[in-house]
C-alpha positions as CSV (number, residue, x, y, z in Angstrom):
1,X,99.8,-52.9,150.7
2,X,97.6,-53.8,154.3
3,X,98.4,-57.1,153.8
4,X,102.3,-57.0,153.7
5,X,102.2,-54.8,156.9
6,X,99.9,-57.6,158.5
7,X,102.1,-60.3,157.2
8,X,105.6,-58.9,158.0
9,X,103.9,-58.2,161.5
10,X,102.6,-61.6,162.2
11,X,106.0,-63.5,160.1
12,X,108.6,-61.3,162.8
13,X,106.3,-62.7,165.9
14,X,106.4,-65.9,164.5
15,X,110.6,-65.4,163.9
16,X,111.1,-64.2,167.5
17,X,108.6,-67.5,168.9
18,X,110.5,-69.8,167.1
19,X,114.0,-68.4,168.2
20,X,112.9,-68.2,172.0
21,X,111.8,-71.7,172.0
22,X,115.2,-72.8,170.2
23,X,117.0,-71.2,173.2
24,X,114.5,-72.4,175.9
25,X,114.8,-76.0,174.4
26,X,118.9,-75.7,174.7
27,X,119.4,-75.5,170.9
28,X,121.8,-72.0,170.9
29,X,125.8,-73.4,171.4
30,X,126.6,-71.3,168.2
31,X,123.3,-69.0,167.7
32,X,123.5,-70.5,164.3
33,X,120.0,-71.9,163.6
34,X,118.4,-68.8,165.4
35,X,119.9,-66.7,163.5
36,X,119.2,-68.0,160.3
37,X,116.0,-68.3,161.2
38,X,114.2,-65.7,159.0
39,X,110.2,-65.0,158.0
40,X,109.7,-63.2,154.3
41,X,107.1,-61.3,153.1
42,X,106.8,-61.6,148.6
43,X,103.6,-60.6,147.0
44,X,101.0,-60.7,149.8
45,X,103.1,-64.7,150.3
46,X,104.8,-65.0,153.9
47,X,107.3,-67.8,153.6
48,X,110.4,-69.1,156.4
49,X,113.3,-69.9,156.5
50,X,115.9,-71.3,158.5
51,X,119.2,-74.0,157.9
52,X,118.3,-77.1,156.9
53,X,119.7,-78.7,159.9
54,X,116.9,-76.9,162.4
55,X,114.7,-79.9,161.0
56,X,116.8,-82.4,162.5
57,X,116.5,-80.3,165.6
58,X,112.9,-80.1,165.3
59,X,112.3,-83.8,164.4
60,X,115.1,-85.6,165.8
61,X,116.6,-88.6,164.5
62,X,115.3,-92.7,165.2
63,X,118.4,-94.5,166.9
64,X,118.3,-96.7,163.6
65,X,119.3,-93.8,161.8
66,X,122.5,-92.9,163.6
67,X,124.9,-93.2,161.1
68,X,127.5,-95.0,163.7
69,X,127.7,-98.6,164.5
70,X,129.2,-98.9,167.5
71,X,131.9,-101.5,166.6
72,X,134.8,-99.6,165.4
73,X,134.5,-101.5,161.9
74,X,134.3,-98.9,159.5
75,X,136.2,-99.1,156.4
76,X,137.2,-95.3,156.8
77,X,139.9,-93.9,159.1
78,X,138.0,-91.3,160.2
79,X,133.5,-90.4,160.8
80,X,132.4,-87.8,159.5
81,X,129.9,-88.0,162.3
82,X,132.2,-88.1,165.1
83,X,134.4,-85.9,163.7
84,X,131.3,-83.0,164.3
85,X,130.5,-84.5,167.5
86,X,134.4,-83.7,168.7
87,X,133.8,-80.3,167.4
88,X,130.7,-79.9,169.3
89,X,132.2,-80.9,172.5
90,X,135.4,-78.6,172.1
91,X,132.9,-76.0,171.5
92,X,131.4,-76.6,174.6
93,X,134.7,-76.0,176.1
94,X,135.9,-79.5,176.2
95,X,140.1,-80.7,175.1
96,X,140.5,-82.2,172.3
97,X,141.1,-86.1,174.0
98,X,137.8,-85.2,176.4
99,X,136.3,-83.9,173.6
100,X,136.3,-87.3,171.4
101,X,135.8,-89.5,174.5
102,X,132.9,-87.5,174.6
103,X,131.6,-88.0,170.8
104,X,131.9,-91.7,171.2
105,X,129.7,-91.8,174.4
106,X,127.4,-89.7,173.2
107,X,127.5,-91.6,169.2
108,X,126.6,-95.2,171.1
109,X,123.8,-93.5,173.1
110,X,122.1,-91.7,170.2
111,X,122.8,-95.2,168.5
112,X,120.8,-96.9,171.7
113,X,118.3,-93.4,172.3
114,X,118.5,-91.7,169.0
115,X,118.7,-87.9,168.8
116,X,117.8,-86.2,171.2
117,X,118.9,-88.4,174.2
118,X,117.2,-88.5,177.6
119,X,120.1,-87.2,179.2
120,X,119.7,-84.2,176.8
121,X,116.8,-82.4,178.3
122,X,119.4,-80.7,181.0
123,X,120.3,-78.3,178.7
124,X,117.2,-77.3,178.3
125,X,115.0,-74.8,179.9
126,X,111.2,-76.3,179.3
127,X,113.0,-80.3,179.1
128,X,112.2,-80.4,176.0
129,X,114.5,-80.9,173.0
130,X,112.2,-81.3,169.5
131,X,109.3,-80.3,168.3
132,X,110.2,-76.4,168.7
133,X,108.3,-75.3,165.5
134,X,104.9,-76.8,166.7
135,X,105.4,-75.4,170.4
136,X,106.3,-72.1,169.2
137,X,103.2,-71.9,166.8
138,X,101.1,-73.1,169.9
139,X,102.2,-70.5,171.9
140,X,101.8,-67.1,169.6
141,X,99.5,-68.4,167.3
142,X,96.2,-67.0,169.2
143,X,98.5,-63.8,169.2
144,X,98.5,-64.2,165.3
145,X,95.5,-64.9,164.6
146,X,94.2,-62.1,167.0
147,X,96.3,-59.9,165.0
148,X,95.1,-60.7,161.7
149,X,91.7,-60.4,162.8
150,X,92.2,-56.9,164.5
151,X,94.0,-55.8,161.3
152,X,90.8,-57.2,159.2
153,X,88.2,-55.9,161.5
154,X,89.6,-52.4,161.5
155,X,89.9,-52.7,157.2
156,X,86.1,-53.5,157.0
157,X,85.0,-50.6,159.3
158,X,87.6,-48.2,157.4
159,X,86.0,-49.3,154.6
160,X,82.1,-49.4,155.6
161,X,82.4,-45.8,156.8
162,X,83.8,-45.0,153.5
163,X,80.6,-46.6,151.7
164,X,78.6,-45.1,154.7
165,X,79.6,-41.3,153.9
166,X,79.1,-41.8,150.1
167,X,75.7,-42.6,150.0
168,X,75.0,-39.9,152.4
């Protein structure tokens, strides 16, 4: 039962890491990803969770992989992938027409830069715009593992004096 306390205390600091370096890095238009971000705590197991997109935000995406060509020769009348880069920009605040002038700027930059762009990192707080998983790790996991140790260290001498006081 020690061990679920340990874990659910060490899986909601690493929750709240993750989501502060999600909003440092830029990454909270919608709060979406942060909030979906979620640590559980099953049979002594501590696995996480979050939307699958918040690995493209972690990882990025090469330029190769941008699924827009840049020539205006698709077979379809309409791209999936601009058509969520208009919504992202009226999000932002942006009209419609700005809005998809917009998409297709930022579509043959990512198609040149890949995701996330240069011109990016002035949404963010710490200009950075990936890698948020490994930075938050790096910045609470001595916390973590100081906790776990703490936790351990006061089982053992709970559990010495207990042997201590029987043989006496």
């Amino acid at each position: 039962m020690k061990t679920q306390i340990i874990l659910n205390k060490a899986i909601k600091t690493l929750d709240n890491s993750f989501k502060r370096e999600l909003i440092k890095q830029g990454h909270s238009l919608t709060r979406s990803l942060e909030n979906s971000i979620k640590g559980k705590v099953s049979n002594c197991r501590a696995e996480g969770y979050m939307l699958d997109y918040g690995f493209i935000v972690n990882n990025g995406i090469k330029a190769d992989r941008i699924p827009f060509s840049g020539r205006g020769h698709s077979n379809s009348k309409t791209s999936k992938y601009i058509n969520a880069l208009t919504a992202y920009f009226i999000t932002r605040g942006l009209p419609e027409n700005e809005a998809k002038r917009a998409a297709f700027a930022t579509a043959n930059v990512q198609k040149k830069e890949g995701m996330s762009t240069s011109g990016s990192k002035k949404y963010s707080r710490n200009k950075q715009r990936q890698n948020f998983l490994d930075n938050a790790l790096e910045n609470v996991g001595p916390k973590v593992d100081k906790m776990f140790l703490s936790e351990m260290e006061n089982i053992f001498e709970k559990e010495f004096n207990k042997q201590k006081n029987e043989l006496i």
